[in-house]
C-alpha positions as CSV (number, residue, x, y, z in Angstrom):
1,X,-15.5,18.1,27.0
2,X,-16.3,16.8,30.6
3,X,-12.5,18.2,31.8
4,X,-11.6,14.7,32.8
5,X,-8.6,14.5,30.3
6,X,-6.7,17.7,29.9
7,X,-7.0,19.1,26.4
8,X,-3.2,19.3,25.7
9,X,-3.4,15.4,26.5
10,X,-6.5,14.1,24.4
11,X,-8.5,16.8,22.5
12,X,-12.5,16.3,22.5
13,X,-13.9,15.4,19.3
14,X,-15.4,19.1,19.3
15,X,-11.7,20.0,19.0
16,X,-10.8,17.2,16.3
17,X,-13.5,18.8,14.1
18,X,-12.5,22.1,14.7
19,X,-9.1,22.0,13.6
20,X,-10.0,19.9,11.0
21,X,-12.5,22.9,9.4
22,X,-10.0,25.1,10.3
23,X,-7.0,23.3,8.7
24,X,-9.1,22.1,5.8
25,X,-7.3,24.0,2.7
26,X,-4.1,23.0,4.1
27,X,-4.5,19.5,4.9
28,X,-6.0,19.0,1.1
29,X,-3.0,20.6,-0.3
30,X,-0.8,18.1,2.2
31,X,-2.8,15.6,1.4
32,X,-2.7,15.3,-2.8
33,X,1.1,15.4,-2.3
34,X,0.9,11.9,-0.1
35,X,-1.9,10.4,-2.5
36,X,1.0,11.5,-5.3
37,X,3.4,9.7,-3.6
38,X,1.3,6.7,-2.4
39,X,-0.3,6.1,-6.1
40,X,3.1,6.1,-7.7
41,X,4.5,3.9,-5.2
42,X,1.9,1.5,-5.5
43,X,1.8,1.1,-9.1
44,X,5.4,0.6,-9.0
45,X,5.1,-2.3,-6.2
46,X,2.1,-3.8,-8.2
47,X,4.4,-3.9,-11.1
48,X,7.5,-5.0,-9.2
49,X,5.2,-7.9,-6.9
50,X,3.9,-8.9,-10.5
51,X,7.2,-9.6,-11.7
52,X,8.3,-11.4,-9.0
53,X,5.5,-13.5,-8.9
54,X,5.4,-14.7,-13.0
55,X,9.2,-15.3,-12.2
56,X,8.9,-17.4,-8.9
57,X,6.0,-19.2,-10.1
58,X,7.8,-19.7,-14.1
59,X,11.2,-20.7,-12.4
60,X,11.9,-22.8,-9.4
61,X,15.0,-21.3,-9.3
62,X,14.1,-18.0,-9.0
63,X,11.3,-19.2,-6.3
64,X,14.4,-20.5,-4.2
65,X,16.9,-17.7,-4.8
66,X,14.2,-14.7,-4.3
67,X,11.2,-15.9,-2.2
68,X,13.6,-16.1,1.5
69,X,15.1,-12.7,0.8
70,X,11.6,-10.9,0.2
71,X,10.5,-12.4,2.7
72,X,13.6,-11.1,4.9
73,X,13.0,-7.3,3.4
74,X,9.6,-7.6,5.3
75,X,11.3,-7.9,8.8
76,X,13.1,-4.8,8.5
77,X,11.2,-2.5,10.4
78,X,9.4,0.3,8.2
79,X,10.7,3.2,10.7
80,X,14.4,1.7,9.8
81,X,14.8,1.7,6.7
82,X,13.2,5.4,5.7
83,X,16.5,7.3,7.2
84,X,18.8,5.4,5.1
85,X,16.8,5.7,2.2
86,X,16.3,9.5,3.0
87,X,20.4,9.7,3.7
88,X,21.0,8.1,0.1
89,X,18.4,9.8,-1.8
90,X,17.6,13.6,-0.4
91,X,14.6,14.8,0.5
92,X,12.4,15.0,-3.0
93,X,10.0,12.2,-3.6
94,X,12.5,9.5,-4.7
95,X,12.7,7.8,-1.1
96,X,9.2,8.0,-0.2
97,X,8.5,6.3,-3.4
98,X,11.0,3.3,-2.7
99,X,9.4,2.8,0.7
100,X,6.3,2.3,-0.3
101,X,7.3,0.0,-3.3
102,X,9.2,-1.6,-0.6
103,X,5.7,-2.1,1.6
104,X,3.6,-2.9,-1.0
105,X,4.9,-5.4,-3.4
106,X,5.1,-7.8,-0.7
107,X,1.8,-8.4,-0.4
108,X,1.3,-8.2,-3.9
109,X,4.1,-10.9,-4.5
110,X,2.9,-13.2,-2.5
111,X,-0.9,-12.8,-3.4
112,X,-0.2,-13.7,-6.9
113,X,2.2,-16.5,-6.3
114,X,-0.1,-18.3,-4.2
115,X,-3.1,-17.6,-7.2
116,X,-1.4,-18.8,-9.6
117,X,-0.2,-22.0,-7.7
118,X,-3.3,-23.0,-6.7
119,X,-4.2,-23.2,-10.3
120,X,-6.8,-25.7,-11.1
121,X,-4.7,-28.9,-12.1
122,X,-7.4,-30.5,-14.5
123,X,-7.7,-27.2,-16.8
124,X,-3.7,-27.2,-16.8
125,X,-3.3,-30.3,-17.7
126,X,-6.0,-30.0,-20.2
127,X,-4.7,-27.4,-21.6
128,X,-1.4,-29.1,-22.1
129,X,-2.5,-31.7,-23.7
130,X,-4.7,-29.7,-26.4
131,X,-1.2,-28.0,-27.0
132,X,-1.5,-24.4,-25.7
133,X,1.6,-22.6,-24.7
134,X,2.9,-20.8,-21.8
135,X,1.3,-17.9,-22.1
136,X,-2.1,-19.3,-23.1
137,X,-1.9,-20.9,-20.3
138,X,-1.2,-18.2,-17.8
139,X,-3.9,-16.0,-19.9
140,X,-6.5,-18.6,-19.4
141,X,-6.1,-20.2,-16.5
142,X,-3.5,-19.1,-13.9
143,X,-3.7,-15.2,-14.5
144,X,-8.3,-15.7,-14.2
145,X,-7.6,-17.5,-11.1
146,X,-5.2,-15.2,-9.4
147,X,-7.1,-12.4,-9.6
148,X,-8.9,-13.1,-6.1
149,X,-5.7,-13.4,-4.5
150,X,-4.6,-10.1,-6.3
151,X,-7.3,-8.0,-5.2
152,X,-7.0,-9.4,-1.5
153,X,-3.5,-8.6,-1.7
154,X,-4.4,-4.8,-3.3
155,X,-6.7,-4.2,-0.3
156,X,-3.6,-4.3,2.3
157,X,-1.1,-2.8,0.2
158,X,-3.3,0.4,-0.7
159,X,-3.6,1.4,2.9
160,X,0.1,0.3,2.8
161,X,1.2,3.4,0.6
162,X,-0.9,5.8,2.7
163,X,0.8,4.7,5.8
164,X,4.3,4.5,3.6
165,X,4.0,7.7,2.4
166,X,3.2,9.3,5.3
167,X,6.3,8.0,7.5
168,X,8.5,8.6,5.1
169,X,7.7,12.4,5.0
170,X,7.9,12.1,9.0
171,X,11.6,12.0,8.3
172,X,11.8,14.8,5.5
173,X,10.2,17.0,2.8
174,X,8.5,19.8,1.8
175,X,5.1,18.7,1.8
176,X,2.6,16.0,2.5
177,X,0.8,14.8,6.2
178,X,3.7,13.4,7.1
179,X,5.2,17.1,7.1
180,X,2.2,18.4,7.9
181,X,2.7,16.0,11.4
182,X,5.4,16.7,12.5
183,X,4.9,20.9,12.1
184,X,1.8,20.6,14.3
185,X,3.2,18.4,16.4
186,X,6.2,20.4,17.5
187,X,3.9,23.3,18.2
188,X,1.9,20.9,20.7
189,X,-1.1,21.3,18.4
190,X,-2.5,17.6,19.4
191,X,-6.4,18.5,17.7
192,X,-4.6,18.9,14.5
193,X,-2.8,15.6,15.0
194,X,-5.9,13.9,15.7
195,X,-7.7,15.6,12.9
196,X,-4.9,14.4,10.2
197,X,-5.1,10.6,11.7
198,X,-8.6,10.7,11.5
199,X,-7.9,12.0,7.6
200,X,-6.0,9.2,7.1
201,X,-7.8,6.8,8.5
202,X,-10.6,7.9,6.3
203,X,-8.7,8.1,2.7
204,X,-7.8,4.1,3.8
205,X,-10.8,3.3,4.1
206,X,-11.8,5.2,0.8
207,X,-9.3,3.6,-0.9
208,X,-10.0,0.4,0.1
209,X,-13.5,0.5,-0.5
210,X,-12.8,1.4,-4.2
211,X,-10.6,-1.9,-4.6
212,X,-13.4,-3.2,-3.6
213,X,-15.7,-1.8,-6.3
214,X,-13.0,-2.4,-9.0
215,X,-12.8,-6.6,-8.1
216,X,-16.9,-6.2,-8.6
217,X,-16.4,-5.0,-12.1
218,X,-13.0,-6.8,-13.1
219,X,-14.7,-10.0,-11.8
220,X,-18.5,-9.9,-12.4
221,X,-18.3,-13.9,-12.9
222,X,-17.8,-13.6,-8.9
223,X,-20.7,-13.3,-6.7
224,X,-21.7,-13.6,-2.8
């Protein structure tokens, strides 16, 4: 706005806002394509980190075999690993979905693994020795206790599976931010970059603030 920084280099927020209003119909219609992607993905990483974590924390064994090579999946740079997956699987929604499993079970995983090993020892023990089961057990005690962990855990890998989805399509599709990126950014249209950051920025932060709201009512025992 002052003329300090050339437009073509940083656009004013007048600009931003512009092309955003401008853009708006398209960018929804990118967007519910990503938020398809990301919500898939992340229920299949919950559901992968979940299994992982009742098998780690069931079996020492499997803690040993599986816990250094999850681990080792996380070093892998994001950027890496979407062209091979793109190479193997086309360009439909099948590798964007396997990246962002691949992001967000992790912190899923490793959430719930630590909740339900720092179980409280006394109600395990006393549940032991009044005869409950396994799965009593975990119902009672372990799962209840691992939900703070879990949601802590959810908070990360939700803005995860924006961010997933979203680099994944940097590398191919038909639709989606990430397409919707790279066209603009080719034509040197660096408001309507801004203006999709800020989008995503904001749906992050939308989405995080409703894992929020869902620990509130999925743990009303907890309070400030």
């Amino acid at each position: 706005m002052t003329g300090l920084v050339p437009e073509f280099m940083l656009p004013s927020p007048v600009g931003v806002a512009r092309a955003f209003i401008g853009d708006f119909p398209l960018l929804m219609s990118h967007l519910w394509t990503s938020l398809a992607e990301a919500f898939l993905g992340l229920g299949l990483g919950i559901l992968v980190g979940f299994l992982a974590a009742l098998l780690m924390d069931s079996f020492e064994g499997c803690y040993r075999a599986f816990y250094p090579v999850i681990v080792i999946t996380q070093t892998i740079p994001t950027i890496a690993i979407a062209p091979l997956l793109v190479l193997w699987m086309g360009y439909d929604i099948a590798p964007k979905v396997t990246l962002i499993v691949i992001v967000t079970f992790f912190p899923i995983a490793v959430g719930l693994l630590e909740g339900f090993r720092s179980a409280d020892e006394d109600a395990l023990r006393l549940l032991k020795a009044m005869g409950a089961g396994r799965w009593q057990i975990f119902r009672y005690v372990k799962f209840p206790q691992a939900l703070n962990s879990f949601f802590s855990s959810l908070r990360i890998s939700v803005s995860y599976s924006v961010v997933g989805a979203v680099i994944a399509e940097w590398l191919g599709g038909y639709k989606g931010l990430g397409v919707y990126m790279t066209r603009v950014r080719s034509a040197y249209a660096f408001d309507k970059m801004f203006a999709v950051i800020f989008l995503i920025s904001a749906i992050s932060l939308l989405l995080m603030g409703c894992v929020t709201l869902l620990r509130k009512k999925c743990m009303p025992w907890e309070k400030k």
